[in-house]
Residue frames as a rotation matrix with the C-alpha (Angstrom) as fourth column:
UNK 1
-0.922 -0.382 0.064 17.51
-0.248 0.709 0.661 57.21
-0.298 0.593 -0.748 29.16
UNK 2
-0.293 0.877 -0.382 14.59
-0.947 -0.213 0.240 56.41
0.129 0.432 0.893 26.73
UNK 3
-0.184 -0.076 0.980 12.84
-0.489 0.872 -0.025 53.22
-0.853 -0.484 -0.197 27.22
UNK 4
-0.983 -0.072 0.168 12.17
0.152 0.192 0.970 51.03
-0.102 0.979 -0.177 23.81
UNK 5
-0.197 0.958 -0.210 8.88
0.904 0.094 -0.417 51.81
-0.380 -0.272 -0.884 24.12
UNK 6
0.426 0.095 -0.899 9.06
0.099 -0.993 -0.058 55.47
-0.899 -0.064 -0.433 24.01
UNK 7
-0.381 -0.771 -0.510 11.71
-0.457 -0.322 0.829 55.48
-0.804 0.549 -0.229 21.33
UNK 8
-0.924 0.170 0.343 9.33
0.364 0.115 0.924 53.76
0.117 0.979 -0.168 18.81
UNK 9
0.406 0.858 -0.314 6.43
0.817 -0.495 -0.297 56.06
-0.410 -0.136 -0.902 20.10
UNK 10
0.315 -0.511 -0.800 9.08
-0.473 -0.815 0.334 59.19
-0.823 0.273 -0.498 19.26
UNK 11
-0.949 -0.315 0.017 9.73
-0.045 0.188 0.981 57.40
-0.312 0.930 -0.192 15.34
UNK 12
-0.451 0.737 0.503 6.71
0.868 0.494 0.054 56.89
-0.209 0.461 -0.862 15.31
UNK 13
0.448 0.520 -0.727 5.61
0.643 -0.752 -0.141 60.29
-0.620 -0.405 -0.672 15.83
UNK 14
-0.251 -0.265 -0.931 8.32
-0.387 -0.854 0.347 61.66
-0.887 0.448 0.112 13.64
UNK 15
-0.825 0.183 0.535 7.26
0.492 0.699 0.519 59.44
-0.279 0.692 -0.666 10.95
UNK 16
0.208 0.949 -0.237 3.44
0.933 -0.265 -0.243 60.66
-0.294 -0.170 -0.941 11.04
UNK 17
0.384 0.027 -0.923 4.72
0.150 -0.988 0.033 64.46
-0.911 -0.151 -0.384 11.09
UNK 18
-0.658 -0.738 -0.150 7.45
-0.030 -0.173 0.984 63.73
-0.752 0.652 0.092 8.22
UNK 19
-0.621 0.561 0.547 4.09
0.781 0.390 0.487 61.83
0.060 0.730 -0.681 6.14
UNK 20
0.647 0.762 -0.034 1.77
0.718 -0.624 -0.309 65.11
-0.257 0.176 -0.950 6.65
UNK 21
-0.182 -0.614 -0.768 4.62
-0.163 -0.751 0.639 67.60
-0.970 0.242 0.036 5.77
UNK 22
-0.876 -0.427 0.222 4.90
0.033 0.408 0.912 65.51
-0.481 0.807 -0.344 2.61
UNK 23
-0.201 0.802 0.563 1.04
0.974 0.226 0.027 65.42
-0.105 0.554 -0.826 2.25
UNK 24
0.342 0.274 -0.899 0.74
0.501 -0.862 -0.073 68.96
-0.795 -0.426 -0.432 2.76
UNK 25
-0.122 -0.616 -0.778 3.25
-0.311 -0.721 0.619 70.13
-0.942 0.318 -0.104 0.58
UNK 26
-0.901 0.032 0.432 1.97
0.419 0.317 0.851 68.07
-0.110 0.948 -0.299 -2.85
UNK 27
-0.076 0.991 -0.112 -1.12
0.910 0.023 -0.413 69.82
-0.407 -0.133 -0.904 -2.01
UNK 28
0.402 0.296 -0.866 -0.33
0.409 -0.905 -0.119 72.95
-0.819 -0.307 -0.485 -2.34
UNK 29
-0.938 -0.329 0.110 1.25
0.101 0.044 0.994 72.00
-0.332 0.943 -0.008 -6.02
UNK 30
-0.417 0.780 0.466 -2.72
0.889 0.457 0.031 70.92
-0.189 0.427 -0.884 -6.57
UNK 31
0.294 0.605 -0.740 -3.86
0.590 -0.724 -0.358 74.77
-0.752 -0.331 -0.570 -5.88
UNK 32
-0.273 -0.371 0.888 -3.87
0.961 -0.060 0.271 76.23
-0.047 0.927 0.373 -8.94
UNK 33
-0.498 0.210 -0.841 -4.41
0.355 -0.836 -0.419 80.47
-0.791 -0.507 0.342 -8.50
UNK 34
0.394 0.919 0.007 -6.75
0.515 -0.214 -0.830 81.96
-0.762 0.331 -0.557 -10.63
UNK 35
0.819 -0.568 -0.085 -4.32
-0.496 -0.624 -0.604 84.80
0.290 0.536 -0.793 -12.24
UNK 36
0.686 -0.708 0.170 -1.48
0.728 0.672 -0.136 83.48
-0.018 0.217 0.976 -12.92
UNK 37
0.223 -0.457 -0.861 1.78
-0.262 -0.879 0.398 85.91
-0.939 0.136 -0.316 -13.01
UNK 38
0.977 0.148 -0.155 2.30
-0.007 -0.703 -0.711 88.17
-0.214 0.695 -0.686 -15.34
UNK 39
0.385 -0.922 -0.047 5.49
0.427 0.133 0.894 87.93
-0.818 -0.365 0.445 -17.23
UNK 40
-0.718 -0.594 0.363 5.75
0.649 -0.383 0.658 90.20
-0.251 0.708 0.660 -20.63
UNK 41
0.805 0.503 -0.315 3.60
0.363 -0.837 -0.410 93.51
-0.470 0.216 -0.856 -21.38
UNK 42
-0.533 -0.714 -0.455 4.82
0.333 -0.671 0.662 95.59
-0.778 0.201 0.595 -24.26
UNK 43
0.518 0.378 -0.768 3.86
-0.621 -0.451 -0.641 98.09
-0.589 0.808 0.001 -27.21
UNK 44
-0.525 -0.685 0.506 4.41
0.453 0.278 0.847 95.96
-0.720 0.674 0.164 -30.59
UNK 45
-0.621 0.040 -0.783 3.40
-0.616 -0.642 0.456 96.72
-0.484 0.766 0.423 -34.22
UNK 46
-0.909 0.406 -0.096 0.47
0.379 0.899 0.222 94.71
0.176 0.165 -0.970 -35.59
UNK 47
-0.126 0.989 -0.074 -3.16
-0.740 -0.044 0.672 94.49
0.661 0.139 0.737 -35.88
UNK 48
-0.413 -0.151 0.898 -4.41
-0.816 0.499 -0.292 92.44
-0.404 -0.854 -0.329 -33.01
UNK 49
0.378 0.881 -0.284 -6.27
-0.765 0.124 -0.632 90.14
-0.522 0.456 0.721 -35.25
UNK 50
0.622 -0.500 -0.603 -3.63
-0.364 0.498 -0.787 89.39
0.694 0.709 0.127 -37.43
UNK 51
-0.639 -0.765 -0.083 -1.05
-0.491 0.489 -0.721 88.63
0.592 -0.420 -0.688 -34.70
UNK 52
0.149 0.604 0.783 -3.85
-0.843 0.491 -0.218 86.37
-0.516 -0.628 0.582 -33.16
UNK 53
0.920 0.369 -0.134 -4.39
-0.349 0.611 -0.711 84.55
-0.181 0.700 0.691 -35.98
UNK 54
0.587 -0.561 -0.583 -1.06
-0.439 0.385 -0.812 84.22
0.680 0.733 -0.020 -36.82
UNK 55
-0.631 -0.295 0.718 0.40
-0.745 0.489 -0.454 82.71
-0.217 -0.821 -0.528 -33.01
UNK 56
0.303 0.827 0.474 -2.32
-0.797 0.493 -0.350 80.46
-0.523 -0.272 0.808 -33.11
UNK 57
0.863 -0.217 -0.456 -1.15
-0.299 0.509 -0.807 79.06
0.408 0.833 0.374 -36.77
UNK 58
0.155 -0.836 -0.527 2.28
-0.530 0.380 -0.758 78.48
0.834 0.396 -0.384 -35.13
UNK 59
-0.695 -0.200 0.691 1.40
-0.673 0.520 -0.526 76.91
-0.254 -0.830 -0.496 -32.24
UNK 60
0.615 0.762 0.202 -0.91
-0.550 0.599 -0.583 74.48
-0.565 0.247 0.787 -34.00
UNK 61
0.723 -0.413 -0.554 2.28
-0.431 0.357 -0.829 73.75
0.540 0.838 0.080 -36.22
UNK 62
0.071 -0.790 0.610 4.59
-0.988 0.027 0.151 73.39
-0.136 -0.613 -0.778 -33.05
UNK 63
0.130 0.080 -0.988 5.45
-0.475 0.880 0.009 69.83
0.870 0.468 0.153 -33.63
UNK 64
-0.608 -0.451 0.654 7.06
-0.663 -0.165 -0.730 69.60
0.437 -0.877 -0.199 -29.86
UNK 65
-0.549 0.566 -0.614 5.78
0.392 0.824 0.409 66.45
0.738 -0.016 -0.675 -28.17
UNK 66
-0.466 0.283 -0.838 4.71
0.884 0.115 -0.453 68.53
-0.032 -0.952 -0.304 -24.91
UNK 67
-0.758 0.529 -0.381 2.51
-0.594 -0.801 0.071 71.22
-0.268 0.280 0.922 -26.87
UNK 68
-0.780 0.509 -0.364 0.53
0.110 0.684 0.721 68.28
0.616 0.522 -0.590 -27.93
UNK 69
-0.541 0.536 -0.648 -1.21
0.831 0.458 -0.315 68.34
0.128 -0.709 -0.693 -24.37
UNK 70
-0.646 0.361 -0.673 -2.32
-0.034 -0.894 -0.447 72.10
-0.763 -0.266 0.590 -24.97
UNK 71
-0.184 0.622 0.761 -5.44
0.975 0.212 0.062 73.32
-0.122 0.754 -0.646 -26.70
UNK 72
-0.773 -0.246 0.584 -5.92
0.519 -0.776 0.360 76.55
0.364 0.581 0.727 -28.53
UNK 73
0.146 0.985 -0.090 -8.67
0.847 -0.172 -0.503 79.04
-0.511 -0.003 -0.860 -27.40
UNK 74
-0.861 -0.506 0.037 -8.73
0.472 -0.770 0.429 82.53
-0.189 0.388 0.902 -29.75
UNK 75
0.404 0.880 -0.249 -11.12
0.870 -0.454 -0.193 85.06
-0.283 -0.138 -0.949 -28.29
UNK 76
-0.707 -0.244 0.664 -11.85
0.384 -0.921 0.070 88.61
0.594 0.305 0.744 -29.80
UNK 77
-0.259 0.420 -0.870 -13.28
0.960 0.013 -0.279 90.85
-0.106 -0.908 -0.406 -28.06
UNK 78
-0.192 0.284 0.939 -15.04
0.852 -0.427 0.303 93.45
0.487 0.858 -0.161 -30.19
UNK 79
0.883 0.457 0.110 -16.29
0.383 -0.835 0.395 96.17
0.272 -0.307 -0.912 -27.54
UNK 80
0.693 -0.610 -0.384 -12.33
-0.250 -0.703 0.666 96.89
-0.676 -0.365 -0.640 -26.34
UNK 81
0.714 -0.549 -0.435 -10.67
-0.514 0.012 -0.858 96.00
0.476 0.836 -0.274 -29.66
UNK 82
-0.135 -0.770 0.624 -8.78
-0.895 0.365 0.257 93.40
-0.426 -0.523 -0.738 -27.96
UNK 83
0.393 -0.049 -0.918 -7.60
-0.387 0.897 -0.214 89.17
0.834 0.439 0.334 -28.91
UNK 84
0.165 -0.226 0.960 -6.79
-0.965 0.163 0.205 86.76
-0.202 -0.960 -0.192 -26.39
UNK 85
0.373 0.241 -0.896 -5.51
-0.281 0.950 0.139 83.44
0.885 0.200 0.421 -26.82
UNK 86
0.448 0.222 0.866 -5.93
-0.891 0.188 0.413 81.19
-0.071 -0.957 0.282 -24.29
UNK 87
-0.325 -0.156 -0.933 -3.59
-0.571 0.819 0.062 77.66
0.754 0.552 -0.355 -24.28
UNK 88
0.374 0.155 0.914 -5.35
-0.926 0.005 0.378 75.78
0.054 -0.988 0.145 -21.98
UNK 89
-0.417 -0.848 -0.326 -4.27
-0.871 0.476 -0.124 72.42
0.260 0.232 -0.937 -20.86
UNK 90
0.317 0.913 -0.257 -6.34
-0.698 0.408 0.588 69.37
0.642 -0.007 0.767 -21.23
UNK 91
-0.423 -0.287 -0.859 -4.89
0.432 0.770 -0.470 66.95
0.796 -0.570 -0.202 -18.68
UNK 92
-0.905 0.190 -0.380 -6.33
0.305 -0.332 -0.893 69.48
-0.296 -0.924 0.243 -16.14
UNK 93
-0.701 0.707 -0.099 -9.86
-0.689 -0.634 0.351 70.44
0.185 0.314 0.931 -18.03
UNK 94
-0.399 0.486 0.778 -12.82
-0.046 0.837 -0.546 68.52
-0.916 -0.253 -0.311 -16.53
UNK 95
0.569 0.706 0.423 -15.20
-0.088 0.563 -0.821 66.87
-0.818 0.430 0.383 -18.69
UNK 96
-0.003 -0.607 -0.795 -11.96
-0.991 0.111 -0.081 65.82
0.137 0.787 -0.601 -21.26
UNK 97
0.791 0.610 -0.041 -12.88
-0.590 0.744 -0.313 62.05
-0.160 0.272 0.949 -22.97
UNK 98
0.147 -0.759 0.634 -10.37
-0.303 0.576 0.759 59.79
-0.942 -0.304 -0.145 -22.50
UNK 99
0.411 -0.100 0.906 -10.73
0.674 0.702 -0.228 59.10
-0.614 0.705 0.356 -26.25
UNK 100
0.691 0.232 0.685 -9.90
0.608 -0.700 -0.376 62.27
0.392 0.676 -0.624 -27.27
UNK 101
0.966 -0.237 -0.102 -7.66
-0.066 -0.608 0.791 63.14
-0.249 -0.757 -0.603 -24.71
UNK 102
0.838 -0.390 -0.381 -3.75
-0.427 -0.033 -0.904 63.83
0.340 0.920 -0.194 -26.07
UNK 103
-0.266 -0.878 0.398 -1.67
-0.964 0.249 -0.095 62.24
-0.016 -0.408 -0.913 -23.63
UNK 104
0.563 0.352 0.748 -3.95
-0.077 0.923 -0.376 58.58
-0.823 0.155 0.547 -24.52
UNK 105
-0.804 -0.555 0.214 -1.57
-0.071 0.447 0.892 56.60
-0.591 0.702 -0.398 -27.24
UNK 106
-0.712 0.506 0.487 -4.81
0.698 0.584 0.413 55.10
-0.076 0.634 -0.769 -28.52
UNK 107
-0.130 0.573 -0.809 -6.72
0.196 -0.785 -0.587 58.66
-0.972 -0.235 -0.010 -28.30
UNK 108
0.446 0.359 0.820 -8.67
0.823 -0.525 -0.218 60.14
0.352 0.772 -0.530 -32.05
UNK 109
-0.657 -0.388 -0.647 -6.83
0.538 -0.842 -0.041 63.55
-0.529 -0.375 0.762 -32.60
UNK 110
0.615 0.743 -0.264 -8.97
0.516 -0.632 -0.578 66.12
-0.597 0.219 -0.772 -33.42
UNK 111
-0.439 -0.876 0.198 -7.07
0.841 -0.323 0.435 68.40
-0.317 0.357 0.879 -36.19
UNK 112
0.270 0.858 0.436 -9.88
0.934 -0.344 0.098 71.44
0.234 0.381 -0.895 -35.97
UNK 113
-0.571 -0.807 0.148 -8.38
0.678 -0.566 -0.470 74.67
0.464 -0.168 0.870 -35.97
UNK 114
-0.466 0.381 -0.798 -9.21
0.878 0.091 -0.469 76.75
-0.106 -0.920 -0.377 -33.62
UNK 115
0.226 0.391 0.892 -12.17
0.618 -0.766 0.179 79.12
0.753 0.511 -0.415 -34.77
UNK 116
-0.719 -0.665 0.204 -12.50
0.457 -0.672 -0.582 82.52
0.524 -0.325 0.787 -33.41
UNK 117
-0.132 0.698 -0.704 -14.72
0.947 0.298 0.119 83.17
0.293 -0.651 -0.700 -30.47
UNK 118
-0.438 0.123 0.890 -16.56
-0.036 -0.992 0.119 86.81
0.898 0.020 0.439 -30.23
UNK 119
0.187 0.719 -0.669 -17.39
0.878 0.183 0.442 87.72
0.441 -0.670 -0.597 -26.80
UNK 120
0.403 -0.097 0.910 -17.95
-0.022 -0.995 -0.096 90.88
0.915 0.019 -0.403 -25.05
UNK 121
-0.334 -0.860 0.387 -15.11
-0.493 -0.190 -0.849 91.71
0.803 -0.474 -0.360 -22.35
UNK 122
-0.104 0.503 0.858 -17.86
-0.943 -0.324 0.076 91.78
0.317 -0.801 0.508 -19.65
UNK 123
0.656 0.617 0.435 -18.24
-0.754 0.560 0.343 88.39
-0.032 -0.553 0.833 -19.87
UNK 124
0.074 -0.953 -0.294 -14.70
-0.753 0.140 -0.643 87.25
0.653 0.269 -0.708 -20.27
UNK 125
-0.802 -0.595 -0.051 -14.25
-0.447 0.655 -0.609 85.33
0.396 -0.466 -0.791 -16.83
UNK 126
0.105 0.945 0.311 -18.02
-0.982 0.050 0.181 83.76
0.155 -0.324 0.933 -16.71
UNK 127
0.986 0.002 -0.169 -16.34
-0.031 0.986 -0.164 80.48
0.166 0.167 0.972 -17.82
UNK 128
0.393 -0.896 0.204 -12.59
-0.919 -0.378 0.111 80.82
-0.023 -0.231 -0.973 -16.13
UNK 129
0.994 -0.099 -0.053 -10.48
0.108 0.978 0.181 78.13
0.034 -0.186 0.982 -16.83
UNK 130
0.718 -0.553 0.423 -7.79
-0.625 -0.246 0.741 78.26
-0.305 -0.796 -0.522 -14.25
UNK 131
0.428 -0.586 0.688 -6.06
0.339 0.810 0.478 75.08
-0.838 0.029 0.545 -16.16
UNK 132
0.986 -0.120 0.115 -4.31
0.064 -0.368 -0.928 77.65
0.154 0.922 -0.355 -18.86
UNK 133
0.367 -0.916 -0.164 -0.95
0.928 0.373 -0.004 77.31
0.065 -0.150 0.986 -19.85
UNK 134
-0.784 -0.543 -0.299 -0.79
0.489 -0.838 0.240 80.86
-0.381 0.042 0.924 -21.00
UNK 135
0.599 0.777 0.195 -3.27
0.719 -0.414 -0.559 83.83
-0.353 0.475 -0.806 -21.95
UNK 136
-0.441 -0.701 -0.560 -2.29
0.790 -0.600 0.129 86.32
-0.426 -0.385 0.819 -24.09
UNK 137
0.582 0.795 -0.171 -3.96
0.686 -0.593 -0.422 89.60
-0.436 0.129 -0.890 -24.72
UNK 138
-0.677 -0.728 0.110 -3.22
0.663 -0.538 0.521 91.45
-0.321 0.425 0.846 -27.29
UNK 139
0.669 0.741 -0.056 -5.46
0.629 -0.605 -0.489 95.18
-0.396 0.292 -0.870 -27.32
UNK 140
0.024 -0.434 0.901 -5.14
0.929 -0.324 -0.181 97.50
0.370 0.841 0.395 -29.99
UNK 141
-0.377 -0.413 -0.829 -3.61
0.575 -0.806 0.140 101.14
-0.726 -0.424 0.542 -28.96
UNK 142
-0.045 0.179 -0.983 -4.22
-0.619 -0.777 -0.114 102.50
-0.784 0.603 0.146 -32.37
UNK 143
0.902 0.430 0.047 -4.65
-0.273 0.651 -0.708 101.30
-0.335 0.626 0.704 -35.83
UNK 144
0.336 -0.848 -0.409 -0.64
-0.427 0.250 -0.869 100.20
0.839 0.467 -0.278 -35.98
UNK 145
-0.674 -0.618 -0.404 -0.11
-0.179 0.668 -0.722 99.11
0.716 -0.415 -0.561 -32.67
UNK 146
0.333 0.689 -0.644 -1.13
0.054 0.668 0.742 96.55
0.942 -0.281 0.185 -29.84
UNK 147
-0.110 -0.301 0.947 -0.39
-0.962 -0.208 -0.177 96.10
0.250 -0.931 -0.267 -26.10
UNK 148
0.268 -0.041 -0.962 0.80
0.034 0.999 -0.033 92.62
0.963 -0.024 0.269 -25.54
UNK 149
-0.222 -0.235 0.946 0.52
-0.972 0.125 -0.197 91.19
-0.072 -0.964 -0.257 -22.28
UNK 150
0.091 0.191 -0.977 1.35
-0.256 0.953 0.162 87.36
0.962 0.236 0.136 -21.23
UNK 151
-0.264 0.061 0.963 0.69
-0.810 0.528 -0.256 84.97
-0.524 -0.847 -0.090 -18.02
UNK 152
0.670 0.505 -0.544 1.01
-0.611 0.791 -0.018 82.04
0.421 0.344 0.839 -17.20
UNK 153
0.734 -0.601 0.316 3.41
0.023 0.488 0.873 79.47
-0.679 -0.633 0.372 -16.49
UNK 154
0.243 -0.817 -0.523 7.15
-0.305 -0.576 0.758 80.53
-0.921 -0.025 -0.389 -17.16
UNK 155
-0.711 -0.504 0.490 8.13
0.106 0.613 0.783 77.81
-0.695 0.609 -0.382 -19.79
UNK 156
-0.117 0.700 0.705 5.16
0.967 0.241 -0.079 78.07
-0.225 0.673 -0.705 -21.89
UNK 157
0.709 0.157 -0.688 5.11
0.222 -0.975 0.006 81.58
-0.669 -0.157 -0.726 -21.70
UNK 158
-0.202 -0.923 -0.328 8.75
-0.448 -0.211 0.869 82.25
-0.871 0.323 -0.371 -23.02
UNK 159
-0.555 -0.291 0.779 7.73
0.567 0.553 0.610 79.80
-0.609 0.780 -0.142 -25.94
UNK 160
0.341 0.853 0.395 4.26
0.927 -0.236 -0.291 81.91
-0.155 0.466 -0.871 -27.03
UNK 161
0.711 -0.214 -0.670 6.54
-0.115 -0.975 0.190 85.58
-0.694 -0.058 -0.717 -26.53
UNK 162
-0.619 -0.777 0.112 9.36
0.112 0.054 0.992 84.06
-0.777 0.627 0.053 -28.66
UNK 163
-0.524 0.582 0.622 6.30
0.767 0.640 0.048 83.06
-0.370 0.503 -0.781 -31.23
UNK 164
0.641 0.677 -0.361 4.43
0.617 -0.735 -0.283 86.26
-0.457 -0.041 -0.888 -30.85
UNK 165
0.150 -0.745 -0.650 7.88
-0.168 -0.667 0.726 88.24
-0.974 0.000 -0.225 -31.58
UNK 166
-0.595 -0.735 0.326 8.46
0.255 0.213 0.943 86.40
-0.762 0.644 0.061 -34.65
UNK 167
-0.311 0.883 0.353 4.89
0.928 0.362 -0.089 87.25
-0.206 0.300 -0.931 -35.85
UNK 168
0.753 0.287 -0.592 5.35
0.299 -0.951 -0.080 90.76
-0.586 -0.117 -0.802 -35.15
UNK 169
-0.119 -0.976 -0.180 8.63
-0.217 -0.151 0.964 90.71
-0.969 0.154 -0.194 -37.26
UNK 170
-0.258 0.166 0.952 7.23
0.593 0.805 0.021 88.58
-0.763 0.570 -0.306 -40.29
UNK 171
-0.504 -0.091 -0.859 7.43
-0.500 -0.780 0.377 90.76
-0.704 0.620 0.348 -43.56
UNK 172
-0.904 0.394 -0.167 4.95
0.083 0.545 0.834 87.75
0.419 0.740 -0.525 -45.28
UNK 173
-0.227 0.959 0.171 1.50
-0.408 -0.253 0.877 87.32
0.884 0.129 0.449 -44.99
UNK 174
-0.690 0.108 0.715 0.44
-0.670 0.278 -0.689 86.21
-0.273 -0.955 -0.119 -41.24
UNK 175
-0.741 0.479 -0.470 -1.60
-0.001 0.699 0.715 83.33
0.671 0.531 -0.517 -41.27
């Protein structure tokens, strides 16, 4: 038979264990891996250039209140004939100004489209930012087609491959 003593030393104890399980596990939401999985790789038709340029234009147009919090990055990469856009997310990018920042009501939006950044492959992950929603890379196979590949996180992903598809379909000018 326990004495009352013991028996709120043994709640107490499971208490304590239950509160570091709980701290433990919201950590390990906080850990954010570096590569992200991979979740679409395929041969389309397209100039990587143009189907850069033109994903970008429709995710800048997405109107969607939770694309608002993403920001555009559209690197070329000139020595392996390759594009890359990067969406990263600013709620997780450090040095982002609370005035400027897109989940603030009373935030200044910025409506600068997102130029195009030349850098050579080599120096692709000098400035890694691990807080991307999605990267996708799109290198050129030949002068008609591209090797798309996307990561990232699942839900954002599926929106930029749906985007990318319709871009590779489009019988008008790409923007």
């Amino acid at each position: 038979m326990l004495k009352t003593g013991s028996k709120s030393s043994l709640i107490t104890h499971k208490l304590h264990f239950l509160a570091c399980f709980c701290f433990l596990s919201a950590c390990t939401h906080l850990i954010d891996p570096i590569e992200k999985p991979q979740w679409y790789e395929e041969k389309l038709a397209g100039e990587h250039v143009v189907l850069a340029s033109c994903v970008i234009h429709k995710l800048q147009s997405d109107g969607r209140s939770f694309m608002r919090n993403l920001q555009f990055r559209n690197r070329r990469y000139s020595d392996i004939d390759a594009s890359e856009i990067h969406a990263l997310d600013t709620r997780y990018l450090r040095n982002t100004v609370a005035t400027y920042a897109p989940d603030n009501p009373d935030a200044v939006p910025i409506y600068a489209g997102a130029a195009t950044e030349t850098l050579s492959y080599a120096h692709r992950n000098a400035n890694n930012e691990s807080a991307y929603a999605f990267a996708l890379m799109l290198k050129k196979i030949d002068d008609t087609t591209v090797n798309a590949t996307l990561r990232g996180d699942r839900y954002f992903a599926d929106i930029a491959w749906k985007i990318l598809q319709t871009c590779v379909t489009s019988t008008t000018r790409p923007y």
